[in-house]
C-alpha positions in Angstrom: -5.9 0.3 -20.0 -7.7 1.6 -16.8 -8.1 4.6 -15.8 -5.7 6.0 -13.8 -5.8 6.9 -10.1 -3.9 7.9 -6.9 -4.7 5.4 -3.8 -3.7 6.2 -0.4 -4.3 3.4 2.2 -3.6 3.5 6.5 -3.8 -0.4 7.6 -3.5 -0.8 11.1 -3.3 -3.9 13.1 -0.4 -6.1 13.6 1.6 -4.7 10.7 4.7 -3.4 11.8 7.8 -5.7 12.4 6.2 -8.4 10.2 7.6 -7.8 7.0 4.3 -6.3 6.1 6.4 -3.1 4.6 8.2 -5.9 1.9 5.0 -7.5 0.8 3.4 -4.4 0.1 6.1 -3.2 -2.2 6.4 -7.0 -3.7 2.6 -7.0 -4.7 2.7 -2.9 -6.1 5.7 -3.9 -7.8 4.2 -7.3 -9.7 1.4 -5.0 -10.2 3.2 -2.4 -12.0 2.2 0.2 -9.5 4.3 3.4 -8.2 4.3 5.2 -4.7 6.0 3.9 -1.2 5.1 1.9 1.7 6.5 3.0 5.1 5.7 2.5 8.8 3.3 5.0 10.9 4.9 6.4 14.3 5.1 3.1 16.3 2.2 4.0 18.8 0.2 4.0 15.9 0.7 0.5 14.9 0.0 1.5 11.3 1.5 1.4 7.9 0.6 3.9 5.2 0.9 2.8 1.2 0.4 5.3 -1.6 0.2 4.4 -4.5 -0.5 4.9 -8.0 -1.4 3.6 -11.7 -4.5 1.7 -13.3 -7.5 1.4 -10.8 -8.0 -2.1 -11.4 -4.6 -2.8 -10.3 -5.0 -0.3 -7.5 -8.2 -2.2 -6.5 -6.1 -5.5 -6.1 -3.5 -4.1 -4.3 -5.9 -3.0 -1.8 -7.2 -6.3 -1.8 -3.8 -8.0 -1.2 -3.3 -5.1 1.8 -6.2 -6.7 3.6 -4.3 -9.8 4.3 -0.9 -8.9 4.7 1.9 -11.5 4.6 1.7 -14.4 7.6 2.7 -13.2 10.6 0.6 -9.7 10.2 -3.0 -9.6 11.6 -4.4 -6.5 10.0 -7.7 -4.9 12.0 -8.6 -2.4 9.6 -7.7 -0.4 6.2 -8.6 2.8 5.4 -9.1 3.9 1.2 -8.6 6.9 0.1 -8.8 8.2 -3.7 -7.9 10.5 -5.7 -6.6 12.0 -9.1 -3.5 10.5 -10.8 -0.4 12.9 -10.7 2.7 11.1 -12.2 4.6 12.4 -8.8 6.3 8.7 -8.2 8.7 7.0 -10.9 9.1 3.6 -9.2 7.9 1.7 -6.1 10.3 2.3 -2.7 10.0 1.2 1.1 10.4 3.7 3.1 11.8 4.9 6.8 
């Protein structure tokens, strides 16, 4: 087993009304990962996932955020790490 970590990521581009949201959680989910996906105040036109378990698996999920499903054209992702804290018990989409 990895380490474990705490990943926060913004993506913004064409992300919102996509289905971008449901991919997220699908790939955290087949990862084993916890945290939540939801949708930045529209203006923004971002998305913000947090996210936690093994680094390795956080890395790919990072990965998989730069492309998005289809229809979503993301322009740019923003990482953000820090330490583990066991806050999340499953993986949820979010308002």
């Amino acid at each position: 087993m990895s380490e474990l970590a705490h990943m926060s990521a913004t993506v913004t581009g064409h992300v919102q009304g996509v289905f971008y949201r449901a991919f997220a959680s699908r790939v955290a989910k087949s990862l084993g990962l916890r945290g939540y996906v939801q949708n930045l105040p529209v203006q923004m036109h971002s998305v913000r996932v947090v996210a936690e378990g093994e680094k390795d698996k956080l890395e790919e999920l990072a990965r998989q955020l730069e492309g998005g499903p289809p229809e979503a054209l993301v322009e740019n992702i923003e990482v953000e790490w820090s330490e583990f804290t066991g806050e999340h018990v499953n993986f949820e989409i979010r308002q």
